[in-house]
mmJSON file of the N, C-alpha and C atoms, coordinates in Angstrom:
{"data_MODEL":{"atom_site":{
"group_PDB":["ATOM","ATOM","ATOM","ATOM","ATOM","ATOM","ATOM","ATOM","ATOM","ATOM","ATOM","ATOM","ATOM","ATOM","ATOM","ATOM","ATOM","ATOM","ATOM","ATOM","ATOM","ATOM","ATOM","ATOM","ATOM","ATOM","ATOM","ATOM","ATOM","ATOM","ATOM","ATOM","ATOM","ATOM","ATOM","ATOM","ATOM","ATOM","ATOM","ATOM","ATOM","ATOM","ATOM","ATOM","ATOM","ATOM","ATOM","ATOM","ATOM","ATOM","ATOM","ATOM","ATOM","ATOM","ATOM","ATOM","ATOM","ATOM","ATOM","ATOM","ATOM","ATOM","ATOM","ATOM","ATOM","ATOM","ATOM","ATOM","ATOM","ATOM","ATOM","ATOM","ATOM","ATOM","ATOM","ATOM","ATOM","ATOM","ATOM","ATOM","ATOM","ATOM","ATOM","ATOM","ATOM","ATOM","ATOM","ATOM","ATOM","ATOM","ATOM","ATOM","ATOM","ATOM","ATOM","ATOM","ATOM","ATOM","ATOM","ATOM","ATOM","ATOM","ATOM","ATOM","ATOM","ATOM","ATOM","ATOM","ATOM","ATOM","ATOM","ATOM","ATOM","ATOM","ATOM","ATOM","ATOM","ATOM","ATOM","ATOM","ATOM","ATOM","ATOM","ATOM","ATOM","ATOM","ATOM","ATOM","ATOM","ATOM","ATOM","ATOM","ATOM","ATOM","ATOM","ATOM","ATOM","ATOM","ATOM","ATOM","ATOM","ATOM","ATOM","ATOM","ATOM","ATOM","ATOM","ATOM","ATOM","ATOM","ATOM","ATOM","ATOM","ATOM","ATOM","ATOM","ATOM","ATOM","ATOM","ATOM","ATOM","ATOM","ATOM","ATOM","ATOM","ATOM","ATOM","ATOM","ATOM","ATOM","ATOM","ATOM","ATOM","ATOM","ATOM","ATOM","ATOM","ATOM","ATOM","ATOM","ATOM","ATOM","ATOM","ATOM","ATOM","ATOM","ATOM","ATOM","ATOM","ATOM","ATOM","ATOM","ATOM","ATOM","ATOM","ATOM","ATOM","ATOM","ATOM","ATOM","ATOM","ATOM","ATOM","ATOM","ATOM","ATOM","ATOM","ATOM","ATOM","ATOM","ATOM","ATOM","ATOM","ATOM","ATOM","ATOM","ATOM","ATOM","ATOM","ATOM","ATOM","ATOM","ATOM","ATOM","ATOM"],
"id":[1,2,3,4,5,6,7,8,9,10,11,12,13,14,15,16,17,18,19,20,21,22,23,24,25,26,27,28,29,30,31,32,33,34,35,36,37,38,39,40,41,42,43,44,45,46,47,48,49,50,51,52,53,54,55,56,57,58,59,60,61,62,63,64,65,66,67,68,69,70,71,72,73,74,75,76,77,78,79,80,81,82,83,84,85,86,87,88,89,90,91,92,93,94,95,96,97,98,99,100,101,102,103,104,105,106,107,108,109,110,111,112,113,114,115,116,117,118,119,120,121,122,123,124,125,126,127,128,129,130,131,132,133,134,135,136,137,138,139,140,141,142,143,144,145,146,147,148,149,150,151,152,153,154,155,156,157,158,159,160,161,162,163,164,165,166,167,168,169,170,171,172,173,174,175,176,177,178,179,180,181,182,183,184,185,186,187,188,189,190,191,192,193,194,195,196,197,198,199,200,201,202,203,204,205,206,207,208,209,210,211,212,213,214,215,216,217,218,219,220,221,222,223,224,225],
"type_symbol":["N","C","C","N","C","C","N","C","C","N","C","C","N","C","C","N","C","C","N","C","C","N","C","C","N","C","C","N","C","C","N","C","C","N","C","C","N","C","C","N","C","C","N","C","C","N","C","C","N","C","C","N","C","C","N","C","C","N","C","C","N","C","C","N","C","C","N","C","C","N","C","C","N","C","C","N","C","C","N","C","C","N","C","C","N","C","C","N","C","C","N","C","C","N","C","C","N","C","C","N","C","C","N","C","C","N","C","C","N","C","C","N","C","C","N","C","C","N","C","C","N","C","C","N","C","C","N","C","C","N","C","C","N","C","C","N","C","C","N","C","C","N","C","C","N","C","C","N","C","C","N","C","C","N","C","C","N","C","C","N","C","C","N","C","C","N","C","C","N","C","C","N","C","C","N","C","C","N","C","C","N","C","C","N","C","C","N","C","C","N","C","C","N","C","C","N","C","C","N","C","C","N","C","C","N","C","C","N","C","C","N","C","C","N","C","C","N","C","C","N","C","C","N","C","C"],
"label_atom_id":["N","CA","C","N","CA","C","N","CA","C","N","CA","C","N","CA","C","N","CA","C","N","CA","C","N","CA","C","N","CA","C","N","CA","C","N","CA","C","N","CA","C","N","CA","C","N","CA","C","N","CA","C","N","CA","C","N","CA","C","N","CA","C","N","CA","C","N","CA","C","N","CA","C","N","CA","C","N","CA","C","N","CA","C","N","CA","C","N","CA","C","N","CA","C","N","CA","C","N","CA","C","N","CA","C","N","CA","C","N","CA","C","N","CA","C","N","CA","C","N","CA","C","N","CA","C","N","CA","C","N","CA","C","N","CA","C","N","CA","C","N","CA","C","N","CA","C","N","CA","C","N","CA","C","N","CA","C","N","CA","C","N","CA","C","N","CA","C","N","CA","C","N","CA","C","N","CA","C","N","CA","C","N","CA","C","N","CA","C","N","CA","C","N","CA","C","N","CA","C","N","CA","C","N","CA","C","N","CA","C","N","CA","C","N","CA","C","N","CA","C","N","CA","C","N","CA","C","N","CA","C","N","CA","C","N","CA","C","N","CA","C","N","CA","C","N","CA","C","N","CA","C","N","CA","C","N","CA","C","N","CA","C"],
"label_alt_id":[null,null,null,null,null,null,null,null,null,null,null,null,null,null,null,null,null,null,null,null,null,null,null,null,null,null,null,null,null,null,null,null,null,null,null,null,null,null,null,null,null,null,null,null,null,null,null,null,null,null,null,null,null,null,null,null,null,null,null,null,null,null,null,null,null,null,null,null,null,null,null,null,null,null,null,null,null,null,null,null,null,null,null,null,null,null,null,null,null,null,null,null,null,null,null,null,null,null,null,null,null,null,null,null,null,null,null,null,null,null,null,null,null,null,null,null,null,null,null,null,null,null,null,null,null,null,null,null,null,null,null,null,null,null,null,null,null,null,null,null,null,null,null,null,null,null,null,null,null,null,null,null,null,null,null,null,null,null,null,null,null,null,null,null,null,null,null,null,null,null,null,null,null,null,null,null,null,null,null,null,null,null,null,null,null,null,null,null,null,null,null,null,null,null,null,null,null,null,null,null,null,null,null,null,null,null,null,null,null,null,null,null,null,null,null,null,null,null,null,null,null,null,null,null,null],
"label_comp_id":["UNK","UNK","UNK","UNK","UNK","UNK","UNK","UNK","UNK","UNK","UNK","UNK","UNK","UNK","UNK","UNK","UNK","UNK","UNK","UNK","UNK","UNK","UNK","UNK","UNK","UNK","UNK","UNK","UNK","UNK","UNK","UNK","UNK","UNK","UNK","UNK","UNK","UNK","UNK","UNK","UNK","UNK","UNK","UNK","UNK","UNK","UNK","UNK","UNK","UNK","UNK","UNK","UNK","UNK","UNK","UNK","UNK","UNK","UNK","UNK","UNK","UNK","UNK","UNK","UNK","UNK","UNK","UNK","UNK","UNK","UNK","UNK","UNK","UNK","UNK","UNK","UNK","UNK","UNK","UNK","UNK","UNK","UNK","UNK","UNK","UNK","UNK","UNK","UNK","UNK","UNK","UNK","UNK","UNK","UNK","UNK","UNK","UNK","UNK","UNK","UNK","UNK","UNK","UNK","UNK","UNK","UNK","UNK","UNK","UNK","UNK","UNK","UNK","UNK","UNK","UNK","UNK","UNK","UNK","UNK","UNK","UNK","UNK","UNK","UNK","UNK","UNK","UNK","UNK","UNK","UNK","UNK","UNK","UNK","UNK","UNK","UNK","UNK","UNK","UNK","UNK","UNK","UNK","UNK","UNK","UNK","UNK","UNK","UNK","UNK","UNK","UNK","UNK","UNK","UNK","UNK","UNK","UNK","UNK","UNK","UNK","UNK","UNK","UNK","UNK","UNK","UNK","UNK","UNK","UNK","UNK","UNK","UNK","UNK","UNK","UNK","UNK","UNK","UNK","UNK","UNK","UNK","UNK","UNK","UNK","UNK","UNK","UNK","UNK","UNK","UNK","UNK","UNK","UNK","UNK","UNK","UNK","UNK","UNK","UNK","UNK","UNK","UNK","UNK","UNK","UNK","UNK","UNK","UNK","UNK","UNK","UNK","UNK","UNK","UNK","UNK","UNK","UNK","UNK","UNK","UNK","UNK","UNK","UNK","UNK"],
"label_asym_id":["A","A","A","A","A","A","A","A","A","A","A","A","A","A","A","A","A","A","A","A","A","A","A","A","A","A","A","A","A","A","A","A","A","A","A","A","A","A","A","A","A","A","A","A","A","A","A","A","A","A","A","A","A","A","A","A","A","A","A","A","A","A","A","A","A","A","A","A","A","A","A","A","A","A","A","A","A","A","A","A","A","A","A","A","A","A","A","A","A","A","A","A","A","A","A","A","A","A","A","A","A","A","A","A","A","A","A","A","A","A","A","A","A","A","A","A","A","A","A","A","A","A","A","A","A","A","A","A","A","A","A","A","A","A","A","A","A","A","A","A","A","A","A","A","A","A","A","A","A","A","A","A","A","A","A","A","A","A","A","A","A","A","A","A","A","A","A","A","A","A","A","A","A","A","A","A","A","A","A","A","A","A","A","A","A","A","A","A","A","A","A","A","A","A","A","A","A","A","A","A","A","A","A","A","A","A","A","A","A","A","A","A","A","A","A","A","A","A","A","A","A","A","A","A","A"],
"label_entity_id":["1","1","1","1","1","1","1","1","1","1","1","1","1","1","1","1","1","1","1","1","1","1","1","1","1","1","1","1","1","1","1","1","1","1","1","1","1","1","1","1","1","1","1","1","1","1","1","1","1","1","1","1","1","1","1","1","1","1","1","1","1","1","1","1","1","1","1","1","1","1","1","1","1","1","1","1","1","1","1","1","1","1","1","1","1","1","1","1","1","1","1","1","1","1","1","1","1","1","1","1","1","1","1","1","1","1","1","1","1","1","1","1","1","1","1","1","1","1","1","1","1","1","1","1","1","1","1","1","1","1","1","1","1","1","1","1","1","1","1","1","1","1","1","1","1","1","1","1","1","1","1","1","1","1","1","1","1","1","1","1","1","1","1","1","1","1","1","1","1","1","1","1","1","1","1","1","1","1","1","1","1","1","1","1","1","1","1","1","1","1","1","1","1","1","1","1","1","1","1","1","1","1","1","1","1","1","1","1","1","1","1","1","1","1","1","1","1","1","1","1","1","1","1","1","1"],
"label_seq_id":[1,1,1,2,2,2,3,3,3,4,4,4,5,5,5,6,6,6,7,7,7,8,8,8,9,9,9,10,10,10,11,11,11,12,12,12,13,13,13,14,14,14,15,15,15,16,16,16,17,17,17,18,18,18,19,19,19,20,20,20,21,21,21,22,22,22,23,23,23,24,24,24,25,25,25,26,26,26,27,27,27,28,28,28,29,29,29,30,30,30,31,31,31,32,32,32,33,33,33,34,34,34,35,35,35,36,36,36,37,37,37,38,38,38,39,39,39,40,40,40,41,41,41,42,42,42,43,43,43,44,44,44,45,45,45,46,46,46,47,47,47,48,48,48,49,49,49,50,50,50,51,51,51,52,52,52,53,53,53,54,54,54,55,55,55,56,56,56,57,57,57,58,58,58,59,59,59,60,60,60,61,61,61,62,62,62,63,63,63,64,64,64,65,65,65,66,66,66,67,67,67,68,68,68,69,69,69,70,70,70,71,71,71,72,72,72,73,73,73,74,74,74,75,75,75],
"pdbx_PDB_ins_code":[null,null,null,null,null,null,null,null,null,null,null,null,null,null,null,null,null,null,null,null,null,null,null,null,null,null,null,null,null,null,null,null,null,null,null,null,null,null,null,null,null,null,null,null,null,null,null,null,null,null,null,null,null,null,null,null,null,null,null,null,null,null,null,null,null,null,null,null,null,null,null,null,null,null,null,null,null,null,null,null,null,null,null,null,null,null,null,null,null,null,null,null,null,null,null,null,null,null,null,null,null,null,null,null,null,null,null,null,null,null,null,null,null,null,null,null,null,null,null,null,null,null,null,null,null,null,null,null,null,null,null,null,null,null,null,null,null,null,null,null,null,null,null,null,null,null,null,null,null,null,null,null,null,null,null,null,null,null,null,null,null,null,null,null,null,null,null,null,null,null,null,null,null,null,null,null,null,null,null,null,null,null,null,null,null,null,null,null,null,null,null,null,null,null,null,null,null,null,null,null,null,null,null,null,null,null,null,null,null,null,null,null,null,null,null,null,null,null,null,null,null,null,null,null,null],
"Cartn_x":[-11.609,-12.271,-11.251,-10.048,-9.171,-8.158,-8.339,-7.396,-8.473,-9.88,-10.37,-10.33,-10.74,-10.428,-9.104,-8.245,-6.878,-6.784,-7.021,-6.646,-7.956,-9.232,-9.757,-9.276,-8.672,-7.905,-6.684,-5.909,-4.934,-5.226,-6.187,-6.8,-7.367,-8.365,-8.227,-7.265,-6.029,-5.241,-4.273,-4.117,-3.635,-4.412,-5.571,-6.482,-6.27,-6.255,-6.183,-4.531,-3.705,-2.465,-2.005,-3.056,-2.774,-3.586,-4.704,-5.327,-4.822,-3.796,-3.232,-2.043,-1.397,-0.327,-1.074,-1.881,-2.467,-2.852,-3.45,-3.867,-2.565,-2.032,-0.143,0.263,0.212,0.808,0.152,-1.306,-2.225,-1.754,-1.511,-1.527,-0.593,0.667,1.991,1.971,2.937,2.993,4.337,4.453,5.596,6.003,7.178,7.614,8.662,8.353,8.324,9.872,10.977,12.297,12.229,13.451,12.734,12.881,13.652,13.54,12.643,11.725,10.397,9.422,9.448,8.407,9.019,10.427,10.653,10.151,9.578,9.341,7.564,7.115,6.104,5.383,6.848,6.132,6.644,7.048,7.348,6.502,5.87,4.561,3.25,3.466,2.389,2.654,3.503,3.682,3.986,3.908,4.328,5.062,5.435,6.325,7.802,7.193,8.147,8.483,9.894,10.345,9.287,8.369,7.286,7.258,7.471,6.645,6.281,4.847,3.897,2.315,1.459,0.112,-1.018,-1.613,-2.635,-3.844,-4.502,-5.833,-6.424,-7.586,-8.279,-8.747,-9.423,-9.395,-8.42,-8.199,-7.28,-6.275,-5.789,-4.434,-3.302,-2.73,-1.354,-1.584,-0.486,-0.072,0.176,-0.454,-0.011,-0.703,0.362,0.246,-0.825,-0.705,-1.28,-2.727,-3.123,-4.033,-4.12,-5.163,-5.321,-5.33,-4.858,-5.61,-5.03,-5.627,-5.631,-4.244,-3.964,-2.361,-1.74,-0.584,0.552,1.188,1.645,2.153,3.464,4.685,5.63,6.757,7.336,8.015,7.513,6.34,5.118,6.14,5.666,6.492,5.505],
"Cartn_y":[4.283,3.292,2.368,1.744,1.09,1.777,3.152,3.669,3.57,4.141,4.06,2.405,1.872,0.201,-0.032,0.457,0.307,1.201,2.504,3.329,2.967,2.225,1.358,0.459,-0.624,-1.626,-2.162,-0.211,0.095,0.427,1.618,2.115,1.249,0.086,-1.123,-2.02,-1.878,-2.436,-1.549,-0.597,0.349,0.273,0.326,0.194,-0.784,-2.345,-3.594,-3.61,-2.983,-2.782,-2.588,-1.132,-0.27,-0.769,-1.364,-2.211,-3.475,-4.318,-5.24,-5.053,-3.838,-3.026,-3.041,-2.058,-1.797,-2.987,-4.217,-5.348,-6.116,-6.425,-6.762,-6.033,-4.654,-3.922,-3.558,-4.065,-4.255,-5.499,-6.49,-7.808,-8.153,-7.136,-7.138,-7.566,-8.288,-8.683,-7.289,-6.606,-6.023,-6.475,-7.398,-7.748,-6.692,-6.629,-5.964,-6.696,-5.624,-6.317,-6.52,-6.829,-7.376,-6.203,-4.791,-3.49,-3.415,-2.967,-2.83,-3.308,-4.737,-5.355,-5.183,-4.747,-4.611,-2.579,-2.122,-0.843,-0.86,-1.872,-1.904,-2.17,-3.388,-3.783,-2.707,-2.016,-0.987,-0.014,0.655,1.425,0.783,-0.967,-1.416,-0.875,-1.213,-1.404,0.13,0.776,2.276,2.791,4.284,4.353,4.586,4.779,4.427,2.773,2.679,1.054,1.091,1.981,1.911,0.361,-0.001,-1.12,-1.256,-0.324,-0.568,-0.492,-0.764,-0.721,0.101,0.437,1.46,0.938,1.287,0.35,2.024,1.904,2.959,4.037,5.218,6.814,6.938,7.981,8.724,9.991,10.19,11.451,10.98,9.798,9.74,9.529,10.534,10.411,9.213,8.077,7.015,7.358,7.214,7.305,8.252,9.803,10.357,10.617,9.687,9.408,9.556,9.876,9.764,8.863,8.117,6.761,6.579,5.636,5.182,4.56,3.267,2.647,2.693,2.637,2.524,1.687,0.266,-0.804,-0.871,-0.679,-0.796,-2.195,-2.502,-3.598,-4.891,-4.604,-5.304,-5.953,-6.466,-7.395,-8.044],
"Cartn_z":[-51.448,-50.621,-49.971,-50.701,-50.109,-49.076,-49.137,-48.456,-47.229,-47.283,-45.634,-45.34,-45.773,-44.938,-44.164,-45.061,-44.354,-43.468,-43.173,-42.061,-40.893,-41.329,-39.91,-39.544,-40.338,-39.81,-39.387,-39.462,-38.641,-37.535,-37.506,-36.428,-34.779,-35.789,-34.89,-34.536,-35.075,-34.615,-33.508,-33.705,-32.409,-31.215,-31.626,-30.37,-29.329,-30.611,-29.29,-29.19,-29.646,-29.146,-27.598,-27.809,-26.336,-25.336,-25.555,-24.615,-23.871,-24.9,-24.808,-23.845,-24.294,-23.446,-22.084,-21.927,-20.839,-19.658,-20.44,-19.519,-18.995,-19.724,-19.695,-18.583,-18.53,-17.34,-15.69,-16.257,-15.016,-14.223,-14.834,-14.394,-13.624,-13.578,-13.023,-11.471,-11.372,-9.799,-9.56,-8.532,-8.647,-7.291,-6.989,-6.3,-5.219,-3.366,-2.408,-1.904,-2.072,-1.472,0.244,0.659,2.001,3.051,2.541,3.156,3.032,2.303,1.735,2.697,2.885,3.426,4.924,5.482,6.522,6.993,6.314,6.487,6.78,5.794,6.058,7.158,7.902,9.325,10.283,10.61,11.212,11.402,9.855,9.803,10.379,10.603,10.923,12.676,13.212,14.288,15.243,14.703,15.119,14.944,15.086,15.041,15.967,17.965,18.187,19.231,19.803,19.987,21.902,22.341,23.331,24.069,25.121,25.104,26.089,26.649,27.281,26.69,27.952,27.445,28.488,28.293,28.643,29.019,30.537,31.071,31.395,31.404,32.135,31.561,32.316,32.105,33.115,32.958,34.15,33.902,34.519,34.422,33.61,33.487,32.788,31.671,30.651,29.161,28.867,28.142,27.462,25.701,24.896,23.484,23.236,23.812,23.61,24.408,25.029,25.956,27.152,27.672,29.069,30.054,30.728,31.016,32.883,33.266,35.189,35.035,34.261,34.499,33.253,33.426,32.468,32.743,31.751,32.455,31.389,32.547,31.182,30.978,30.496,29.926,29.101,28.446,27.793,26.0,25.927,24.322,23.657],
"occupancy":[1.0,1.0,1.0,1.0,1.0,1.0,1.0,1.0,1.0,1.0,1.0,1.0,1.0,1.0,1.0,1.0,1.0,1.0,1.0,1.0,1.0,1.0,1.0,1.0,1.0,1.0,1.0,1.0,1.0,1.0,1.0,1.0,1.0,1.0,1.0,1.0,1.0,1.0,1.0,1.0,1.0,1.0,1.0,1.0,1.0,1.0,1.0,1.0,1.0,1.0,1.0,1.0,1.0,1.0,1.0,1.0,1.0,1.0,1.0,1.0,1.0,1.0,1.0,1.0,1.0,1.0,1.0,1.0,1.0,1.0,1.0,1.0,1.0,1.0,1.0,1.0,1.0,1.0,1.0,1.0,1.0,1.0,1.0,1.0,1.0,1.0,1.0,1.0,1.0,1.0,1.0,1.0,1.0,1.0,1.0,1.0,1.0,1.0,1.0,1.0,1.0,1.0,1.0,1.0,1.0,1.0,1.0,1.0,1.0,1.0,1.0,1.0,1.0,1.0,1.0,1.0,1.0,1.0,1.0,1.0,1.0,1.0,1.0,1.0,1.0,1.0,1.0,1.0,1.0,1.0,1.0,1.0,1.0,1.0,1.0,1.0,1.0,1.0,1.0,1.0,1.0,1.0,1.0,1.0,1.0,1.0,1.0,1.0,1.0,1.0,1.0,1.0,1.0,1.0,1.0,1.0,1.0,1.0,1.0,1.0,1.0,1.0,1.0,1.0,1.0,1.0,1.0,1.0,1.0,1.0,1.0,1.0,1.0,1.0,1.0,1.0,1.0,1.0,1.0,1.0,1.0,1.0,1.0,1.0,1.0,1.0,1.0,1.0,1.0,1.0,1.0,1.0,1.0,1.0,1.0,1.0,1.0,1.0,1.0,1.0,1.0,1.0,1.0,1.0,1.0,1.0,1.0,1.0,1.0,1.0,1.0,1.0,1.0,1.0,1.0,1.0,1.0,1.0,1.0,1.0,1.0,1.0,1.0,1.0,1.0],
"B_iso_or_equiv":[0.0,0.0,0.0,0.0,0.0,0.0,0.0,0.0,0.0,0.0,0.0,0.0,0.0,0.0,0.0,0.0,0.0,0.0,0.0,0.0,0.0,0.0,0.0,0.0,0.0,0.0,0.0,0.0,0.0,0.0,0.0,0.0,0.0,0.0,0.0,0.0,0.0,0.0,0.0,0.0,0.0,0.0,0.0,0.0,0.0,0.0,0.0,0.0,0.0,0.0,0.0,0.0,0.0,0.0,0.0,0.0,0.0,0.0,0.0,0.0,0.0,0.0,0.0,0.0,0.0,0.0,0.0,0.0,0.0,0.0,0.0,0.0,0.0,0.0,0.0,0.0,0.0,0.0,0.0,0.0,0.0,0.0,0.0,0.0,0.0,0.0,0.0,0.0,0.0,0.0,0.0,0.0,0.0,0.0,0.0,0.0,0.0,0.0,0.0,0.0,0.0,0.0,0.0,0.0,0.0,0.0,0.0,0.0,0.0,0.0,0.0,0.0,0.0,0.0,0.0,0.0,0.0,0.0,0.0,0.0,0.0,0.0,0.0,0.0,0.0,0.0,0.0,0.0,0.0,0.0,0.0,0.0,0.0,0.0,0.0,0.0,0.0,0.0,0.0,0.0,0.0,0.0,0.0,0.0,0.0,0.0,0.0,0.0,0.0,0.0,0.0,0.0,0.0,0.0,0.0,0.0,0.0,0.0,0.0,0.0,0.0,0.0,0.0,0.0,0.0,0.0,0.0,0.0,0.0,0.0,0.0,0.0,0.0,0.0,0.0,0.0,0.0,0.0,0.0,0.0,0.0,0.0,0.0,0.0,0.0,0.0,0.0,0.0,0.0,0.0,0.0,0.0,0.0,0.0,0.0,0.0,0.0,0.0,0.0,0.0,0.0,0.0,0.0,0.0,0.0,0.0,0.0,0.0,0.0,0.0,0.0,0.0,0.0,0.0,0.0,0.0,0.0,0.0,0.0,0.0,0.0,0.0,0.0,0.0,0.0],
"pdbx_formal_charge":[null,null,null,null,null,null,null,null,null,null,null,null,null,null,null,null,null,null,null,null,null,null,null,null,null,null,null,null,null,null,null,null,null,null,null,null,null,null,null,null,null,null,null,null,null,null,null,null,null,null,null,null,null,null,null,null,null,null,null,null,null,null,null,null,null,null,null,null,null,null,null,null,null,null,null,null,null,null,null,null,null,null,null,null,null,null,null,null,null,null,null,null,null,null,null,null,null,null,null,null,null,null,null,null,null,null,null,null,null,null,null,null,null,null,null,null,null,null,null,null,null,null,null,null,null,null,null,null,null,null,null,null,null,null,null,null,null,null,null,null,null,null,null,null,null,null,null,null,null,null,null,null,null,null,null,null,null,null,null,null,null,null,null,null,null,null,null,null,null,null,null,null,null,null,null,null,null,null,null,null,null,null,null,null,null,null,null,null,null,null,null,null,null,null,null,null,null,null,null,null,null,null,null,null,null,null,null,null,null,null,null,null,null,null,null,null,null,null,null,null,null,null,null,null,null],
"auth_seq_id":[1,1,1,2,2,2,3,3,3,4,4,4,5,5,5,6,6,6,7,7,7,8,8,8,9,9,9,10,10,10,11,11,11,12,12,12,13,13,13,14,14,14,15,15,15,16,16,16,17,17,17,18,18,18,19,19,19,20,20,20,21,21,21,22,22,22,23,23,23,24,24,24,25,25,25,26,26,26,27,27,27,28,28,28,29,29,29,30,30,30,31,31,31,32,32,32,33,33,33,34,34,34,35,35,35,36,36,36,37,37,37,38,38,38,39,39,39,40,40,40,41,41,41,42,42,42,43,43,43,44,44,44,45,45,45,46,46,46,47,47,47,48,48,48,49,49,49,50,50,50,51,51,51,52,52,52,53,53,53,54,54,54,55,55,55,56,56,56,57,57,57,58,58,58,59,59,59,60,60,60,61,61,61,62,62,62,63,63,63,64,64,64,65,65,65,66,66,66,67,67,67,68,68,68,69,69,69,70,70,70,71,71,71,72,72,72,73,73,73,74,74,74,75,75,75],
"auth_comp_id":["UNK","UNK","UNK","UNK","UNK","UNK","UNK","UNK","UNK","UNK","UNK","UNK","UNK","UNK","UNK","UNK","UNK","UNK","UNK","UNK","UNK","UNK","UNK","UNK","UNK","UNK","UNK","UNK","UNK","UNK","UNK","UNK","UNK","UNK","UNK","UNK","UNK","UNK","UNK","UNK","UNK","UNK","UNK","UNK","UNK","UNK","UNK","UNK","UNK","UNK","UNK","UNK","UNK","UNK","UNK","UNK","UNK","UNK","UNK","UNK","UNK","UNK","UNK","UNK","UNK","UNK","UNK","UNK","UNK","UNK","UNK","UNK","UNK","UNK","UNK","UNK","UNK","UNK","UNK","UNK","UNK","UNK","UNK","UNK","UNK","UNK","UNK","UNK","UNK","UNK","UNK","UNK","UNK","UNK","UNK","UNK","UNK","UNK","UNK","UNK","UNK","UNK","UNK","UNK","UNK","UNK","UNK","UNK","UNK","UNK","UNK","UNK","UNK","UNK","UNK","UNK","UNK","UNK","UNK","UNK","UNK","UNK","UNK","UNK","UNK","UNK","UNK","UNK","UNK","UNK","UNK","UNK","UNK","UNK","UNK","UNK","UNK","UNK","UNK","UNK","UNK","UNK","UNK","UNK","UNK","UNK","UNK","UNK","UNK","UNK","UNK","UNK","UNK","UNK","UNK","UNK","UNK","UNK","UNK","UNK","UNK","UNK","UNK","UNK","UNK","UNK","UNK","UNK","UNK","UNK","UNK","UNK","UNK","UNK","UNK","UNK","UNK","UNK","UNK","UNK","UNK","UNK","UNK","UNK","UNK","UNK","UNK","UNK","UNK","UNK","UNK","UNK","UNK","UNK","UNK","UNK","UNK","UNK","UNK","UNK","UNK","UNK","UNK","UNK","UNK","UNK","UNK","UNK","UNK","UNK","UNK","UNK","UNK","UNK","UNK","UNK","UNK","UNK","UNK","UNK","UNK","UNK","UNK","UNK","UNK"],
"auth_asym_id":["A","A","A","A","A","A","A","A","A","A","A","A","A","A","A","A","A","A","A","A","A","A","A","A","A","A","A","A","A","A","A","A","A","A","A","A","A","A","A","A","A","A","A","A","A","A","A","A","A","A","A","A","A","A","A","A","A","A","A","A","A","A","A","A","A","A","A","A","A","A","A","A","A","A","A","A","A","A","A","A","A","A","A","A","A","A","A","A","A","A","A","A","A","A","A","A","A","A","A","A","A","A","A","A","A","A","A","A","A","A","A","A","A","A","A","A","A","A","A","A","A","A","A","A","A","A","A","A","A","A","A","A","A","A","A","A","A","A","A","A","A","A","A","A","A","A","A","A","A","A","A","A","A","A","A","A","A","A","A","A","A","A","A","A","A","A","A","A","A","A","A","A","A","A","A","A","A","A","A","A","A","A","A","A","A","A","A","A","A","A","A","A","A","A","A","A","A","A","A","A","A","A","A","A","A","A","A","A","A","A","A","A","A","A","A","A","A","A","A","A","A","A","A","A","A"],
"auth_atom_id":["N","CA","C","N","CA","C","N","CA","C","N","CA","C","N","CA","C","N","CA","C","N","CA","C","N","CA","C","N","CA","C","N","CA","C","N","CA","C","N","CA","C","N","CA","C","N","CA","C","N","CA","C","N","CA","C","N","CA","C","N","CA","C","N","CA","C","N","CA","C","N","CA","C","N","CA","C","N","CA","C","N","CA","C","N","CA","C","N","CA","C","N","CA","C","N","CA","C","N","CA","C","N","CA","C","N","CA","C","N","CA","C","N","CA","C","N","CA","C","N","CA","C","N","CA","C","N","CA","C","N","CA","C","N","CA","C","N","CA","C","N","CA","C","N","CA","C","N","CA","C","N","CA","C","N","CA","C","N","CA","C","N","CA","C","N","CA","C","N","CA","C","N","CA","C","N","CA","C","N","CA","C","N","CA","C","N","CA","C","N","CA","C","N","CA","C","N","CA","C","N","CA","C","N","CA","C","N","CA","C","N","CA","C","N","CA","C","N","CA","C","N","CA","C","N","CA","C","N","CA","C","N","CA","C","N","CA","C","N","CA","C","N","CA","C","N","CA","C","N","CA","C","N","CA","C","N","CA","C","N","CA","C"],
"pdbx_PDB_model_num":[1,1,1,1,1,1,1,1,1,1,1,1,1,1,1,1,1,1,1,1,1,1,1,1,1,1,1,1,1,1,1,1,1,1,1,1,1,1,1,1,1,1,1,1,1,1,1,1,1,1,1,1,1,1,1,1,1,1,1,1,1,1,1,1,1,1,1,1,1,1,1,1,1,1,1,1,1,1,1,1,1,1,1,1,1,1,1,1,1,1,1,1,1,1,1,1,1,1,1,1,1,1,1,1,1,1,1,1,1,1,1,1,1,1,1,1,1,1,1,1,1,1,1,1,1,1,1,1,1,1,1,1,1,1,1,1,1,1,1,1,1,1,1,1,1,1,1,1,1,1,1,1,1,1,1,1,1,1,1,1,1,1,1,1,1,1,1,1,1,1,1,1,1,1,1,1,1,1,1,1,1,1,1,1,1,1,1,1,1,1,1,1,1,1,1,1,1,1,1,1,1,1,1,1,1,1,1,1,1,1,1,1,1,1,1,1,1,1,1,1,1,1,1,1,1]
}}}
């Protein structure tokens, strides 16, 4: 009988161990170096250095598109 008490109240203690582990490692901030956050704005922004903009339907290729004007030197 003393031996099962003790192997539940090991048992429960592994349990809130790994749970404890687990919430501990959820909670993590993992901090973004400034490559990192400089890659990210890049993926935000496209991917290539383009800088025009697109009005219309029409015949000319803009970013894949069809469109009436293409206006270029835009920032």
């Amino acid at each position: 009988m003393k031996k099962q008490n003790r192997l539940k109240i090991l048992f429960g203690l592994m349990i809130l161990t790994v749970a404890g582990c687990w919430l501990f490692n959820q909670s993590k901030e993992i901090p973004l170096s400034e490559l990192a956050l400089e890659n990210v704005e890049a993926l935000a922004n496209g991917e290539g250095h383009e800088n025009y903009g697109c009005i219309g339907d029409g015949e000319i290729d803009c970013y894949g598109m069809k469109v009436a004007i293409r206006v270029d030197g835009l920032r």
